[in-house]
PyMOL Python script that loads the backbone (N, CA, C, O; Angstrom):
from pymol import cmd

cmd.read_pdbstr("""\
ATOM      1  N   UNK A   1      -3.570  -6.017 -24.437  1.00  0.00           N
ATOM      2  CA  UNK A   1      -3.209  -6.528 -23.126  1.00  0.00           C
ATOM      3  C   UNK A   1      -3.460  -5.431 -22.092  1.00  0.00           C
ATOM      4  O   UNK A   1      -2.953  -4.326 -22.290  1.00  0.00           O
ATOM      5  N   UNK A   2      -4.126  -5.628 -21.117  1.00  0.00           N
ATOM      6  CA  UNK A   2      -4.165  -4.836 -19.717  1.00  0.00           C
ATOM      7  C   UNK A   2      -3.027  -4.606 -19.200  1.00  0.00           C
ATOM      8  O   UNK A   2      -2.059  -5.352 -19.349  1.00  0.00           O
ATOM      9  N   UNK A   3      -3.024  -3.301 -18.382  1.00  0.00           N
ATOM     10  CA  UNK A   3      -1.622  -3.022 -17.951  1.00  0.00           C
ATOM     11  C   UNK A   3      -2.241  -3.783 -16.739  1.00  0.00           C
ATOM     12  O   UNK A   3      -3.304  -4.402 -16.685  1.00  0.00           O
ATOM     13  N   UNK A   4      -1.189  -3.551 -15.672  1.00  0.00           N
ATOM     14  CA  UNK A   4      -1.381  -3.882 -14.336  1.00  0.00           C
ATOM     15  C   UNK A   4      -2.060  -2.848 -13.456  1.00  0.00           C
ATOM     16  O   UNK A   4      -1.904  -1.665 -13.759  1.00  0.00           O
ATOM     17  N   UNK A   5      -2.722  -3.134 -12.505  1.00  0.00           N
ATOM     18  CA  UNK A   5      -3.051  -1.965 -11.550  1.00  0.00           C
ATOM     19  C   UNK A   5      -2.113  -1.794 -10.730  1.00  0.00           C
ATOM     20  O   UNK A   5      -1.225  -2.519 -10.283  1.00  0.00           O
ATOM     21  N   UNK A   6      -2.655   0.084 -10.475  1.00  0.00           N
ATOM     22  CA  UNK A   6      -1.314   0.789 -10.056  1.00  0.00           C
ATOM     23  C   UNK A   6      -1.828   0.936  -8.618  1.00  0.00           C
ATOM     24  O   UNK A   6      -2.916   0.788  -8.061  1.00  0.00           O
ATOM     25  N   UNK A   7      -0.600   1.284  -8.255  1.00  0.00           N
ATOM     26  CA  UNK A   7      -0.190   1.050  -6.700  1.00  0.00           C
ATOM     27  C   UNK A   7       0.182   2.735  -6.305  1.00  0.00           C
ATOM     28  O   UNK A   7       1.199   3.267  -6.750  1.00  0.00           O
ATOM     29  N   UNK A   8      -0.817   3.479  -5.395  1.00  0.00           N
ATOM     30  CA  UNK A   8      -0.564   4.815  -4.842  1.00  0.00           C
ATOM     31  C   UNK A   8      -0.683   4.949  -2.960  1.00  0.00           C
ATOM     32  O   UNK A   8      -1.557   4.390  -2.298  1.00  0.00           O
ATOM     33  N   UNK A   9       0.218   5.659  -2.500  1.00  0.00           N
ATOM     34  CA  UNK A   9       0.335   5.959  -1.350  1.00  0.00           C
ATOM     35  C   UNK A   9      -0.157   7.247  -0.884  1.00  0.00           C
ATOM     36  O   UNK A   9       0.559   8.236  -1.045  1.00  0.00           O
ATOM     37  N   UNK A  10      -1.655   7.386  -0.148  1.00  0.00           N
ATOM     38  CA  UNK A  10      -2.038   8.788   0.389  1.00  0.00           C
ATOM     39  C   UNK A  10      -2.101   8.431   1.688  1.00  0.00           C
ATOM     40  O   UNK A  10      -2.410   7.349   2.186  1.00  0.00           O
ATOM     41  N   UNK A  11      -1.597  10.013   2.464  1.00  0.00           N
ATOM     42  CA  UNK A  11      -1.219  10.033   3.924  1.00  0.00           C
ATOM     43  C   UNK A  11      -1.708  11.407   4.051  1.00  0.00           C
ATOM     44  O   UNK A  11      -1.470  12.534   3.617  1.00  0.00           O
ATOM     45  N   UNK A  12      -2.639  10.690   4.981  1.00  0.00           N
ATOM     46  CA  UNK A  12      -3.807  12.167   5.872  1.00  0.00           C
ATOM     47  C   UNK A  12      -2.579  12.380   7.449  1.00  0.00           C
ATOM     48  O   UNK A  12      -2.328  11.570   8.342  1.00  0.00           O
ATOM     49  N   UNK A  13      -2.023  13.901   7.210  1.00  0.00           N
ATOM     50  CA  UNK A  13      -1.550  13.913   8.784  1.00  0.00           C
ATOM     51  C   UNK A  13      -1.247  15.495   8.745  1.00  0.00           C
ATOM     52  O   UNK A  13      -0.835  16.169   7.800  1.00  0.00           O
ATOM     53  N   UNK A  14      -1.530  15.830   9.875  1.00  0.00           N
ATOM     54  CA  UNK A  14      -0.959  17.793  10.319  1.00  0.00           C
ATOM     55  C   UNK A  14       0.745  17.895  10.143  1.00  0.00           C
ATOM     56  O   UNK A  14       1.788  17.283  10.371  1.00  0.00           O
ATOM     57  N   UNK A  15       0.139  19.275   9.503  1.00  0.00           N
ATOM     58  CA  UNK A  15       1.936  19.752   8.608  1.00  0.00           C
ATOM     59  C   UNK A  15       2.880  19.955   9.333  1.00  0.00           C
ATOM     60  O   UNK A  15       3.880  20.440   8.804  1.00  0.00           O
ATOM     61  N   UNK A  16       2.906  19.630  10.937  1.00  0.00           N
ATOM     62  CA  UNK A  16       4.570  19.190  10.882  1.00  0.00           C
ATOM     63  C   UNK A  16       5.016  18.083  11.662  1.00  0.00           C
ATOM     64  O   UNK A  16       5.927  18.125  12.489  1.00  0.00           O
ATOM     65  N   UNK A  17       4.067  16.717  11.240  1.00  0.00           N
ATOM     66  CA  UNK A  17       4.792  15.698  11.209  1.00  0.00           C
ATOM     67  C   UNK A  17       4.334  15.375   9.909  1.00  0.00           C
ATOM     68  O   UNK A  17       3.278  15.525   9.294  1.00  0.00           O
ATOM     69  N   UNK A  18       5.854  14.708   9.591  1.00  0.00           N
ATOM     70  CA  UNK A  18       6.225  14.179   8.508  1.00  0.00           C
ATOM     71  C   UNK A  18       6.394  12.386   7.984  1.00  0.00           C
ATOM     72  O   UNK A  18       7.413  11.767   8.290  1.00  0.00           O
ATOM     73  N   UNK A  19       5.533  11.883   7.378  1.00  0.00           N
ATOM     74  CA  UNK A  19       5.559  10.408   6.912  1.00  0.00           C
ATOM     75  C   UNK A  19       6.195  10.584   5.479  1.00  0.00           C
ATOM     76  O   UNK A  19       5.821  11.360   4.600  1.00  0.00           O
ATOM     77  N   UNK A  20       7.428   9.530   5.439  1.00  0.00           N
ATOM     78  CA  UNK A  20       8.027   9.180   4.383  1.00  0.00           C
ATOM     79  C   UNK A  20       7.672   7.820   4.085  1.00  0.00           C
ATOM     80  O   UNK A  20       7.664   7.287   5.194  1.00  0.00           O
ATOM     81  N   UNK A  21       7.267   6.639   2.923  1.00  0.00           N
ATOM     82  CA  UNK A  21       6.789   6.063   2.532  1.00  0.00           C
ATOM     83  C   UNK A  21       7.738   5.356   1.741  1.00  0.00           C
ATOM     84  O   UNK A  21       8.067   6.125   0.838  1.00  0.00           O
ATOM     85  N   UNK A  22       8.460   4.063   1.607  1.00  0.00           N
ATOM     86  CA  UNK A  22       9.738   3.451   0.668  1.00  0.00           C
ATOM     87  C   UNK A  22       9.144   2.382   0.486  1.00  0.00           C
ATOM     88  O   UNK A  22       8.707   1.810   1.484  1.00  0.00           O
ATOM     89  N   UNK A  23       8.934   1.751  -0.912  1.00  0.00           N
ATOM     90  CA  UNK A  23       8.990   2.402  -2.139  1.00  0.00           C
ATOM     91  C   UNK A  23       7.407   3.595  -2.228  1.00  0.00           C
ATOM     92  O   UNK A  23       6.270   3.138  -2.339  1.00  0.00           O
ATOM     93  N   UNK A  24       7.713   5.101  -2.148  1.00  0.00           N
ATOM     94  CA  UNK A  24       6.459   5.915  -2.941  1.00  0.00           C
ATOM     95  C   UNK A  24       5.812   5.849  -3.842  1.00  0.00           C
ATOM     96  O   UNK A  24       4.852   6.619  -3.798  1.00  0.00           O
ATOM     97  N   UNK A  25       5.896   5.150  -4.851  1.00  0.00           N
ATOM     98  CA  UNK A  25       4.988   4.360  -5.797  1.00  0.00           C
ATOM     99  C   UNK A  25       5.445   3.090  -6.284  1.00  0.00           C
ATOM    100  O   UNK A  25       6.669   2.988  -6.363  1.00  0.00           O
ATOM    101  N   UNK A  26       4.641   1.922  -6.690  1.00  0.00           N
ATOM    102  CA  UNK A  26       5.541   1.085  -7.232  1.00  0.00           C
ATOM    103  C   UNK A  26       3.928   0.654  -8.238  1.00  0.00           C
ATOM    104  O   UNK A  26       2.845   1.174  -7.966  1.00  0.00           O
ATOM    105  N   UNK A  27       4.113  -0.319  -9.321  1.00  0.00           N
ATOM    106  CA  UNK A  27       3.138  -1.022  -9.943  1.00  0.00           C
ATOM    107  C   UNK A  27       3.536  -2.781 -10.004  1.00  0.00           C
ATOM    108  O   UNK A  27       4.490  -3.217 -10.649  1.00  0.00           O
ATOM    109  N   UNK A  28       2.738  -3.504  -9.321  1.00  0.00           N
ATOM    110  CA  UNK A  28       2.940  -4.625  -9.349  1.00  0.00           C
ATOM    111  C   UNK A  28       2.394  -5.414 -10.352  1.00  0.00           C
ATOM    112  O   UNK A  28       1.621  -4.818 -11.102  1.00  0.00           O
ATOM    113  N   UNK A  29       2.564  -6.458 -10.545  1.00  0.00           N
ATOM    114  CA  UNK A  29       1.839  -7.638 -11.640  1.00  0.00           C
ATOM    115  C   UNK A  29       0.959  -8.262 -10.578  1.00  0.00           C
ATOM    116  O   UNK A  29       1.146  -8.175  -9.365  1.00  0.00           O
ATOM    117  N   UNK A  30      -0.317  -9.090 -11.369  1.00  0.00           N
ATOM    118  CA  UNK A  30      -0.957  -9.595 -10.613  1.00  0.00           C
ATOM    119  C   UNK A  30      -0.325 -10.976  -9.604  1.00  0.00           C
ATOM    120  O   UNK A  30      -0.776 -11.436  -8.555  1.00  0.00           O
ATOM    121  N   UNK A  31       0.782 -11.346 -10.347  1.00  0.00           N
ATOM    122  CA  UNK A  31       1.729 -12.907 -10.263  1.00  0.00           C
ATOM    123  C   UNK A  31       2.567 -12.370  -9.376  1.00  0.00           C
ATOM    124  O   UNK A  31       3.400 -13.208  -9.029  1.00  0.00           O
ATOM    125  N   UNK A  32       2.754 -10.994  -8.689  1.00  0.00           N
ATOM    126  CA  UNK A  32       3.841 -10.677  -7.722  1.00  0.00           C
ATOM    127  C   UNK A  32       3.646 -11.138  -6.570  1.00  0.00           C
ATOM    128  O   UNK A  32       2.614 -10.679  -6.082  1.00  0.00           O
ATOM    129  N   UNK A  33       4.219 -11.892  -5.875  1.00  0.00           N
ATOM    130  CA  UNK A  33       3.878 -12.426  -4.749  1.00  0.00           C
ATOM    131  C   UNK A  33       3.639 -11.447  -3.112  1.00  0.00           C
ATOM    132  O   UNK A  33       2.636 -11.574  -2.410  1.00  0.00           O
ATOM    133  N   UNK A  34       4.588 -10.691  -2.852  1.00  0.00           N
ATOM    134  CA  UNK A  34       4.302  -9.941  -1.724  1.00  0.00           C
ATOM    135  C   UNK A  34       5.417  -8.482  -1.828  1.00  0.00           C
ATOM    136  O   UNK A  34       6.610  -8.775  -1.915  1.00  0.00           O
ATOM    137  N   UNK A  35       5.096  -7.101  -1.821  1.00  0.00           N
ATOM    138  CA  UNK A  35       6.045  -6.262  -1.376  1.00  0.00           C
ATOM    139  C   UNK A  35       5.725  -5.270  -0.490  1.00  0.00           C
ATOM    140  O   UNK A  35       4.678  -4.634  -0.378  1.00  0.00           O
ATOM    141  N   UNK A  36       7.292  -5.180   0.456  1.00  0.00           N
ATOM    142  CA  UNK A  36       7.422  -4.831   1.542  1.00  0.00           C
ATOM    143  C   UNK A  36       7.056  -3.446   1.366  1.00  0.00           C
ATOM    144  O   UNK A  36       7.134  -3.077   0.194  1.00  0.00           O
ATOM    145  N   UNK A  37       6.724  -2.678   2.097  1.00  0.00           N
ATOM    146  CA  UNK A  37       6.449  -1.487   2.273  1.00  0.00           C
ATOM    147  C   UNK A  37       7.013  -0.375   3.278  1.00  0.00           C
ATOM    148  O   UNK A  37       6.095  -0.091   4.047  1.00  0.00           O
ATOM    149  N   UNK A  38       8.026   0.278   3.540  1.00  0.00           N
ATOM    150  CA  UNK A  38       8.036   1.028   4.748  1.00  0.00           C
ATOM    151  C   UNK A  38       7.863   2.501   5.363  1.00  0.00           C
ATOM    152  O   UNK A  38       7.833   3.464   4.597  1.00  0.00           O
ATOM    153  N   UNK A  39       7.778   2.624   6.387  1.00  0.00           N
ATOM    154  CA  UNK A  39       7.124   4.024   6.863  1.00  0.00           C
ATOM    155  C   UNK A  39       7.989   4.994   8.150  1.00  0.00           C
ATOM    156  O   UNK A  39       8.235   4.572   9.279  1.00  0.00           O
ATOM    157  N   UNK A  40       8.251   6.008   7.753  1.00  0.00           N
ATOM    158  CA  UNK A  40       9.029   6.592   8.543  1.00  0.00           C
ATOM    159  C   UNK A  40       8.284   7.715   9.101  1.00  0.00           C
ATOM    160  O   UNK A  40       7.446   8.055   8.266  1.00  0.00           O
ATOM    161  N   UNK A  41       8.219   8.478  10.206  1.00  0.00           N
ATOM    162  CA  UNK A  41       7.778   9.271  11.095  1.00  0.00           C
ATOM    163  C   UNK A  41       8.674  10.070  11.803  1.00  0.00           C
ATOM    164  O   UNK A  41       9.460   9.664  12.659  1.00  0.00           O
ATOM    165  N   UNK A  42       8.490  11.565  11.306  1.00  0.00           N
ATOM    166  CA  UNK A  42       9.317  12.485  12.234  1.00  0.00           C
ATOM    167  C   UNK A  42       8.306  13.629  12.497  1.00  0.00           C
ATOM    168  O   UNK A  42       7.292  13.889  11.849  1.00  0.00           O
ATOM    169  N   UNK A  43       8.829  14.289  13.651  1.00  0.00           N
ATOM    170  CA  UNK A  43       7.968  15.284  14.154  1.00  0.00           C
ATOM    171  C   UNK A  43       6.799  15.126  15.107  1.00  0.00           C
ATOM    172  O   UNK A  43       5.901  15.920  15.389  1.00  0.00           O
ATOM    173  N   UNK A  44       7.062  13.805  15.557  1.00  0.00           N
ATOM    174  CA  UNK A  44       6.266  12.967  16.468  1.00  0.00           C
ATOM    175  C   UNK A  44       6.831  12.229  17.738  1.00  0.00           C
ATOM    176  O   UNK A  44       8.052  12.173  17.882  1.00  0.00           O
ATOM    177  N   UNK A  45       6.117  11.750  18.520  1.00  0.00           N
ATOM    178  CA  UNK A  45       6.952  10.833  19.571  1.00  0.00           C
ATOM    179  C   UNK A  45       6.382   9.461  19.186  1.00  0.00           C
ATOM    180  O   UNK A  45       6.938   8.380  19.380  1.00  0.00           O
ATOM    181  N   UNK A  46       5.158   9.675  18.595  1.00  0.00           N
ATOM    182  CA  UNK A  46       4.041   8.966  18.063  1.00  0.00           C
ATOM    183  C   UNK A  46       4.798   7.927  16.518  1.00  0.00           C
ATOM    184  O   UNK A  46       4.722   8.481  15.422  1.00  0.00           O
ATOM    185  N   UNK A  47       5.205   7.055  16.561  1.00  0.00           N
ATOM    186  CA  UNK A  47       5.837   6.467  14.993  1.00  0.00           C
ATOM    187  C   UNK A  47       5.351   5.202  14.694  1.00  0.00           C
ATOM    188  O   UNK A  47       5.913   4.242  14.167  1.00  0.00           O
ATOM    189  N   UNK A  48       3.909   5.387  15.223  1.00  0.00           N
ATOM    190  CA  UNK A  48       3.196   4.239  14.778  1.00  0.00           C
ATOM    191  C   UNK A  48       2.614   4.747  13.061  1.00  0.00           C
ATOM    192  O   UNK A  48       2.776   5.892  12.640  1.00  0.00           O
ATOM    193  N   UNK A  49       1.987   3.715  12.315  1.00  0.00           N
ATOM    194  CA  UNK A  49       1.439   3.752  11.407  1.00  0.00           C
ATOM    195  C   UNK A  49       0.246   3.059  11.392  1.00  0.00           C
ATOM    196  O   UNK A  49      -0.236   2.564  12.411  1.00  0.00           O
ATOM    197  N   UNK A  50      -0.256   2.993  10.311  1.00  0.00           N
ATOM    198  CA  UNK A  50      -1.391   2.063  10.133  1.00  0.00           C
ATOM    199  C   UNK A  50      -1.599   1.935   8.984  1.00  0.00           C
ATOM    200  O   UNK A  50      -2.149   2.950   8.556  1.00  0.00           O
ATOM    201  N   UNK A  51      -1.400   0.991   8.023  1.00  0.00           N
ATOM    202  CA  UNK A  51      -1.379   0.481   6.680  1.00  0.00           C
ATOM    203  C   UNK A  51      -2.941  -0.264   6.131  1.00  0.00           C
ATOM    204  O   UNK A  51      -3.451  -1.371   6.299  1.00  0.00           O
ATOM    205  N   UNK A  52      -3.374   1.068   5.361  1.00  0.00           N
ATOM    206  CA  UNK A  52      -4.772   0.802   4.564  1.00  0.00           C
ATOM    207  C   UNK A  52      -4.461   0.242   3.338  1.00  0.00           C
ATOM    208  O   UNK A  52      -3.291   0.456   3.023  1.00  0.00           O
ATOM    209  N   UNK A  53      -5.314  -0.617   2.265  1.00  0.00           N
ATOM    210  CA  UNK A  53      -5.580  -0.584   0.960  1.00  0.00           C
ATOM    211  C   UNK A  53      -6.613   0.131   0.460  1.00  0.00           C
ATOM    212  O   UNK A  53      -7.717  -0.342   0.731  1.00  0.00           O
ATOM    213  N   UNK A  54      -6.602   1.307  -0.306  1.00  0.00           N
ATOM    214  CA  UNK A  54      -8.273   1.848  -0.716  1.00  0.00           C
ATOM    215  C   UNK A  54      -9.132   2.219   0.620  1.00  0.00           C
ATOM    216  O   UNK A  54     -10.317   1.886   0.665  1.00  0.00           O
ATOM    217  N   UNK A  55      -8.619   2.802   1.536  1.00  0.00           N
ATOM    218  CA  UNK A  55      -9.088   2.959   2.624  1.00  0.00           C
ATOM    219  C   UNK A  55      -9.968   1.739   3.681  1.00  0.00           C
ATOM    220  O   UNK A  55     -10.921   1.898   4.442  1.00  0.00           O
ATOM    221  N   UNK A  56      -9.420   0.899   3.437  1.00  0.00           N
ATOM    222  CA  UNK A  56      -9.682  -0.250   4.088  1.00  0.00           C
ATOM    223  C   UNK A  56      -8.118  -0.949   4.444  1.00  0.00           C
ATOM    224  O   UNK A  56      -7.145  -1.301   3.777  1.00  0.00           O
ATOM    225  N   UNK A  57      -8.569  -0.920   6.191  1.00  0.00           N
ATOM    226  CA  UNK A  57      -7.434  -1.015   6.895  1.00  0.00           C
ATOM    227  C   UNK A  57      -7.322  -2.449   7.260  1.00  0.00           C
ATOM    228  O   UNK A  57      -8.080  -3.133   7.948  1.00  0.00           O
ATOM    229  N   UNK A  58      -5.859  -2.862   6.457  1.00  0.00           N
ATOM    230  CA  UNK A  58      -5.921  -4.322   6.221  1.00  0.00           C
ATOM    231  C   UNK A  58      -5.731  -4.605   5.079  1.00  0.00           C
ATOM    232  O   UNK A  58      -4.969  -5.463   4.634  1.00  0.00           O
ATOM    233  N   UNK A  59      -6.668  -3.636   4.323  1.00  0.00           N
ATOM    234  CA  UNK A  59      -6.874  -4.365   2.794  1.00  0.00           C
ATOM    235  C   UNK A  59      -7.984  -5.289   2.853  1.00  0.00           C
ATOM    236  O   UNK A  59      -8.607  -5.345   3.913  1.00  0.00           O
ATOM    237  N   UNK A  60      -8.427  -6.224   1.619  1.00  0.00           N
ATOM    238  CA  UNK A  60      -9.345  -7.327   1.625  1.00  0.00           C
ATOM    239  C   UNK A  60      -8.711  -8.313   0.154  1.00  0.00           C
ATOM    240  O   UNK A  60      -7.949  -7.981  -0.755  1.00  0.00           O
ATOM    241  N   UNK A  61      -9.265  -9.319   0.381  1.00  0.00           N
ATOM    242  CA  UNK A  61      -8.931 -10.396  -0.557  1.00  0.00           C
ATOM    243  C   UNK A  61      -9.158  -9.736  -2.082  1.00  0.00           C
ATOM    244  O   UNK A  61      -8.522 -10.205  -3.026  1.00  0.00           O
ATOM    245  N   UNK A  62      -9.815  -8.958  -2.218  1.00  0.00           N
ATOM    246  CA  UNK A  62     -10.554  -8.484  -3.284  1.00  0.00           C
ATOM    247  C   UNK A  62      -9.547  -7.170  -4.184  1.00  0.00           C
ATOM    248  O   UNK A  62      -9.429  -6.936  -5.387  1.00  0.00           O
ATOM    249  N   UNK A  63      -8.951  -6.521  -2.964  1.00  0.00           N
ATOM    250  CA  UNK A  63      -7.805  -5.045  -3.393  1.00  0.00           C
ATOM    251  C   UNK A  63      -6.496  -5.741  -2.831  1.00  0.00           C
ATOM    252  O   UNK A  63      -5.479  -5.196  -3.259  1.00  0.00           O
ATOM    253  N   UNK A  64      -6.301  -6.645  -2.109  1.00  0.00           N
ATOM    254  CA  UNK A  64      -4.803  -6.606  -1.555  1.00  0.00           C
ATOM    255  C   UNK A  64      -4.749  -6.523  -0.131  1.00  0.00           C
ATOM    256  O   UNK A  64      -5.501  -6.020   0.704  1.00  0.00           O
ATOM    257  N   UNK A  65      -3.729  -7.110  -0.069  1.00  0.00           N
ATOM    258  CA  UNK A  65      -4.270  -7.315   2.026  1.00  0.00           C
ATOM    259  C   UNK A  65      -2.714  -6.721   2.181  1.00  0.00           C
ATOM    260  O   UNK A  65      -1.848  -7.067   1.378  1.00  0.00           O
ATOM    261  N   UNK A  66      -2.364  -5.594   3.521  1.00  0.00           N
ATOM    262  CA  UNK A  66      -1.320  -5.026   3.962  1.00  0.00           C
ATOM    263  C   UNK A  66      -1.343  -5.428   5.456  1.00  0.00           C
ATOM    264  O   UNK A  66      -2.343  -5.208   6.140  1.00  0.00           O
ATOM    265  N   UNK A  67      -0.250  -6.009   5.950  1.00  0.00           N
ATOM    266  CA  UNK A  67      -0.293  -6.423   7.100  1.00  0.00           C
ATOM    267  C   UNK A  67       0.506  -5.292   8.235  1.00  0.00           C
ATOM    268  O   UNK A  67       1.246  -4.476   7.686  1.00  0.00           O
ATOM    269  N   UNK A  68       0.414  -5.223   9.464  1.00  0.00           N
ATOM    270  CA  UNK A  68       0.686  -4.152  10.227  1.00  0.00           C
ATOM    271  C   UNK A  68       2.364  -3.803   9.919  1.00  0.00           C
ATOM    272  O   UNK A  68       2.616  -2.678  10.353  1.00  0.00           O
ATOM    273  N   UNK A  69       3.161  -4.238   9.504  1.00  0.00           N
ATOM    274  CA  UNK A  69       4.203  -4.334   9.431  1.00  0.00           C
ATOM    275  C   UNK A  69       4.661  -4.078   7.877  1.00  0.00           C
ATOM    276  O   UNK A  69       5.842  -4.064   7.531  1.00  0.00           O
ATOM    277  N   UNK A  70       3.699  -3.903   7.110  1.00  0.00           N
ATOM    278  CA  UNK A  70       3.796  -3.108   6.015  1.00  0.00           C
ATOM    279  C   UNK A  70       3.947  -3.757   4.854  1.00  0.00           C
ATOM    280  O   UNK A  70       3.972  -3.153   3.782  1.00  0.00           O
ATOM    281  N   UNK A  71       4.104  -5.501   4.991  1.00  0.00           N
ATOM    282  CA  UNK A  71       3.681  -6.109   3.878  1.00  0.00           C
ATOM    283  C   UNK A  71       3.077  -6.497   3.065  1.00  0.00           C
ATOM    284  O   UNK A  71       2.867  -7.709   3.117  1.00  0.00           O
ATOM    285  N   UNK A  72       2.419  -5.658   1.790  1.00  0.00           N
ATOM    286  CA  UNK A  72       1.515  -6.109   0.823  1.00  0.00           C
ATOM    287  C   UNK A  72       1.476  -7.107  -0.207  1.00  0.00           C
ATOM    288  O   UNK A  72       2.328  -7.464  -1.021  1.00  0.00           O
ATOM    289  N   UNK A  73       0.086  -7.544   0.048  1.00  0.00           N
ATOM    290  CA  UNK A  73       0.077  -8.716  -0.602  1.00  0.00           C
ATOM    291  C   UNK A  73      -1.458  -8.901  -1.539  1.00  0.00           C
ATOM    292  O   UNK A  73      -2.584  -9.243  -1.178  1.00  0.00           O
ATOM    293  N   UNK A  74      -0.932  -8.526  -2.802  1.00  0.00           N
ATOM    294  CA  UNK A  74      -1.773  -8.136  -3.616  1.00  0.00           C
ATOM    295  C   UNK A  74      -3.028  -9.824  -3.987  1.00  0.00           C
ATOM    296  O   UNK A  74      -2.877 -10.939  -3.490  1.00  0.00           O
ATOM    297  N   UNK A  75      -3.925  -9.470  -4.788  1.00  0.00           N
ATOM    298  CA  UNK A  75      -4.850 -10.080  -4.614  1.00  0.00           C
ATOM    299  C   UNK A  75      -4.748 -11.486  -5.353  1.00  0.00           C
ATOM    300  O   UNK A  75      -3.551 -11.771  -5.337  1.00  0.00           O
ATOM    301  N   UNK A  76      -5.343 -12.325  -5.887  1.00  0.00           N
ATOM    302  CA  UNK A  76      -4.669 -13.855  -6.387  1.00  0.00           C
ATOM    303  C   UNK A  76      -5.108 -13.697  -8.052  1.00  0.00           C
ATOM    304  O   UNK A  76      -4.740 -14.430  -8.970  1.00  0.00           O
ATOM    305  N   UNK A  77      -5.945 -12.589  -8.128  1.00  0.00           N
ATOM    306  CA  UNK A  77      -6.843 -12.523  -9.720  1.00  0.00           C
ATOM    307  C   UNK A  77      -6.856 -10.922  -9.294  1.00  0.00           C
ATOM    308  O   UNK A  77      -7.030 -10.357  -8.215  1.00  0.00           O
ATOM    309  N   UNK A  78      -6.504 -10.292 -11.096  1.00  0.00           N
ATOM    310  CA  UNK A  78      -6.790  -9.156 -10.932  1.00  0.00           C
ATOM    311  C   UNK A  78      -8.136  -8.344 -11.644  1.00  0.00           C
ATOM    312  O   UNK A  78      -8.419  -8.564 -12.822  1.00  0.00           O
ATOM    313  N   UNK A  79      -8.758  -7.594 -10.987  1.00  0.00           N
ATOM    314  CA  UNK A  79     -10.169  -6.975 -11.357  1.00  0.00           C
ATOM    315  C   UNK A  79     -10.390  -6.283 -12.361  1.00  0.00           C
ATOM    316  O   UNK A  79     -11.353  -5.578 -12.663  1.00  0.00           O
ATOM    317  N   UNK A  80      -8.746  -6.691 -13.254  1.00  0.00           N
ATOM    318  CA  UNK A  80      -8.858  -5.937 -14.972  1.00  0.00           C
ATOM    319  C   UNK A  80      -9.319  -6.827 -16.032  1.00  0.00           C
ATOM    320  O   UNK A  80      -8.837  -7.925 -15.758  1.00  0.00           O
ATOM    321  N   UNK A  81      -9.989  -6.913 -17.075  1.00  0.00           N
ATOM    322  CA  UNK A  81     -10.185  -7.784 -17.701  1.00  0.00           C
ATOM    323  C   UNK A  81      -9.614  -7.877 -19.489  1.00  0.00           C
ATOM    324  O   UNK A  81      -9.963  -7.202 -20.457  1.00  0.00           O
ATOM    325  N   UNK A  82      -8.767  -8.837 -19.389  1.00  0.00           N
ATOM    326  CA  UNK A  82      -8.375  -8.389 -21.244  1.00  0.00           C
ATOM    327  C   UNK A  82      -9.423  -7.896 -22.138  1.00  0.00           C
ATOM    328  O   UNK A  82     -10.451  -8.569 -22.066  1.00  0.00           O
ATOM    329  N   UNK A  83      -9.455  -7.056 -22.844  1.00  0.00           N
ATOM    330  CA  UNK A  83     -10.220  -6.888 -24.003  1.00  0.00           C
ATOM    331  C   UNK A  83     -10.181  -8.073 -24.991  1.00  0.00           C
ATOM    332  O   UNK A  83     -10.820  -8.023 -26.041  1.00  0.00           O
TER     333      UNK A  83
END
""", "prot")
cmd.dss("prot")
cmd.show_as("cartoon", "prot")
cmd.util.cbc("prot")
cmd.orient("prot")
């Protein structure tokens, strides 16, 4: 049986502002319907974000779509295949 694909959070930003990320890792099933994501910002006045999948901002039908507000919503079929 295939495991599930895993779910990682990388954040490009200068060392003294700080992004915290809840949940910092998680692994979903392909059957999971949507999880929330959130993002915290200090050391800024600036506390916007911008939520990529695989460096594609948005995501796509294909990796998982993340909406501005930080809800991911993984894909309908996953790109692992049973042995």
């Amino acid at each position: 049986m295939a495991s599930a694909p895993a779910f990682s959070v990388q954040i490009a930003q200068p060392s003294n502002i700080k992004v915290a990320v809840v949940p910092a890792s998680v692994t979903l099933r392909v059957d999971t319907k949507q999880q929330r994501l959130a993002a915290s910002v200090t050391g800024s006045s600036n506390t916007a974000v911008t939520w990529a999948v695989n460096d594609i901002v948005g995501g796509s039908g294909i990796i998982g779509t993340i909406d501005a507000k930080g809800m991911y919503t993984p894909p309908e079929k996953s790109l692992i295949r049973p042995r």
